[in-house]
N, C-alpha and C positions, 0 to 999 in steps of 0.2 A: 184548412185550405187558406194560404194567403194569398191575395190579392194584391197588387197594387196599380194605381192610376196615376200615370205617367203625368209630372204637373211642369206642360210646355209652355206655360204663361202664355197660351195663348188659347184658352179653351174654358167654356162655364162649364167645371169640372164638379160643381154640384149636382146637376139633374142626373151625371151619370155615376156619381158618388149613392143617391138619394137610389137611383135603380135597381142600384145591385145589394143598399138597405133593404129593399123590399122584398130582396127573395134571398132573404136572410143571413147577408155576409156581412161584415165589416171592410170594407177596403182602407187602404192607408195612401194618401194622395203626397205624392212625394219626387224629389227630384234627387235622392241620393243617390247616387249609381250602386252601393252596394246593398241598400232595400231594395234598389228595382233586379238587381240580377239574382237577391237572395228568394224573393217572390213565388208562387208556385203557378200563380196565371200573370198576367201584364196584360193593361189597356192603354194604347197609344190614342189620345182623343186629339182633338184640335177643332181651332175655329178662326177663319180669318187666311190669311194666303201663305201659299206653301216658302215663300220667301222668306218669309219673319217665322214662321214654323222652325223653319232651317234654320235660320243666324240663332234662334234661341239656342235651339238644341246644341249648337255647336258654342256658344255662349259658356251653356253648362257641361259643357267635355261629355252628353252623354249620347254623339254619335258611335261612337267604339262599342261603348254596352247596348246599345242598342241591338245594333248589328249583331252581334256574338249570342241574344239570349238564347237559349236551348228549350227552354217551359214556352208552353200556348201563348202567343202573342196577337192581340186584338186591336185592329187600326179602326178607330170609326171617325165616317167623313172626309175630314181633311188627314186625319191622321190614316187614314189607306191610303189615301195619294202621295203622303212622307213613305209609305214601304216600298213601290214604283220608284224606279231608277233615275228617273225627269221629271219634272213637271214645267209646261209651258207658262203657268204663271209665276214671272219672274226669271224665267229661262233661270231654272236650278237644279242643281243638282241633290237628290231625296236620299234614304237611306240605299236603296238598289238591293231589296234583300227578295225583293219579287220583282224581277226585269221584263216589266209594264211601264210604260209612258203615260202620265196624265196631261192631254190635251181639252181646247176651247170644245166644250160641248155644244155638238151640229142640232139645235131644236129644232132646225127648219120652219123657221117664223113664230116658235111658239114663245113665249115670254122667258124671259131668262131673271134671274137663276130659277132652275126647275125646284121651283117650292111647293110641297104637299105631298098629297097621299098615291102610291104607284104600286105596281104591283112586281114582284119576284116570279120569274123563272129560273126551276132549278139547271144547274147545267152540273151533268155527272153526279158521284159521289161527293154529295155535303154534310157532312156531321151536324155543323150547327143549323140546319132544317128537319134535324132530324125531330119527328112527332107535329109537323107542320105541312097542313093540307092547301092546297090551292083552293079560288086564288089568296095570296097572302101579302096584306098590304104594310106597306113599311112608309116611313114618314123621313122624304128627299128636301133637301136644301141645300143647291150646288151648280157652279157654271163650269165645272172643270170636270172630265171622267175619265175611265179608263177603258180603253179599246179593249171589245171582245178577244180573248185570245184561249189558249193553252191554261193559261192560271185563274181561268175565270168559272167561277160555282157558280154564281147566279145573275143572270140579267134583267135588263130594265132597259122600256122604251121610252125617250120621251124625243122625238124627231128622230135620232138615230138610236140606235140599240147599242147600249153600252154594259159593263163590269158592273152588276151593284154588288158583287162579293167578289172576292179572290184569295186565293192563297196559294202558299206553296211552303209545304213542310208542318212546320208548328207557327206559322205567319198569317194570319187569318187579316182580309180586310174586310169592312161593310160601307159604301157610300152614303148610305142612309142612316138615322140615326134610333138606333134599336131601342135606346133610353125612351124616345118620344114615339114608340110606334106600338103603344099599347100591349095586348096581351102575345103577339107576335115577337113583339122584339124582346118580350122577358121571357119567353119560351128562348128567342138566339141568345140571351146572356147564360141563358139557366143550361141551356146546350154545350155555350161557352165552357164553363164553368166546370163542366161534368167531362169534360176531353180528356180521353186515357191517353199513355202514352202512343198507343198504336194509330191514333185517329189523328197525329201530327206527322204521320208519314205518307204523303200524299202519292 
């Protein structure tokens, strides 16, 4: 099973490197278009604003292979808001491969960015929750979300209720970040991981 970790120069691509060590794969952390499309899963990570996410990616030509993969694809954080068609920070345009909008997250007075520990609601059929019991807490850091919709697995309150997963097809995103969210989040990688081809047809 190959792996690889999407490297958008813009993300600590080790702790989610060191994650998916621990539940006994090797990943190859790479920015060649034909490792990432020859791969058998793909992790889109990021850290930092979806503006500079973008110029990178498009920097490195690998907006096109992006968009096109066909194998399980996993946004975590900022890299699920590149899957989202917009995103308000930096008014840009994202990869549009799940047509969701990431907007200013409404706290309604509570501290911004939403930093720490929250809890997942499943919404529908979610593979990567699958063998995970409520509640289940996953570890957020992020001023920007994506509105409840149609493409949306699992929610999260913090002022308003937003997207903490989404997908559509074999496009998986997670707002939260599963690397840092303990026995939870290596249960969604190892979920990840284990995706047949029938569980990327939404």
């Amino acid at each position: 099973m190959s792996l690889v970790i999407v490297d958008t120069s813009c993300a600590n691509l080790s702790s989610v490197k060191f994650a998916f060590e621990r539940l006994g794969y090797q990943p190859e952390v790479t920015a060649d278009a034909a490792r990432i499309q020859a791969a058998d899963k793909v992790i889109l990570p990021g850290v930092g604003t979806a503006k500079a996410a973008m110029r990178n990616l498009q920097a490195l030509e690998l907006v096109p292979t992006l968009r096109a993969l066909q194998q399980p694809v996993l946004g975590i954080c900022l890299g699920m808001q590149l899957l989202t068609s917009w995103s308000a920070e930096g008014d840009v345009d994202c990869l549009n491969v799940i047509p969701a909008r990431t907007v200013p997250l409404d706290s309604q007075g509570q501290p911004l960015p939403h930093m720490g520990w929250n809890t997942l609601t499943a919404v529908g059929d979610n593979p990567l929750l699958g063998g995970i019991a409520a509640p289940a807490y996953c570890y957020f850091v992020h001023s920007y979300a994506v509105a409840v919709d149609d493409y949306t697995s699992a929610s999260t309150t913090y002022g308003q209720t937003f997207a903490a997963m989404i997908r559509r097809d074999n496009f998986f995103g997670a707002q939260f970040h599963p690397e840092r969210s303990g026995a939870i989040g290596a249960q969604i990688l190892k979920n990840f991981m284990e995706l047949s081809d029938a569980d990327t047809r939404a």
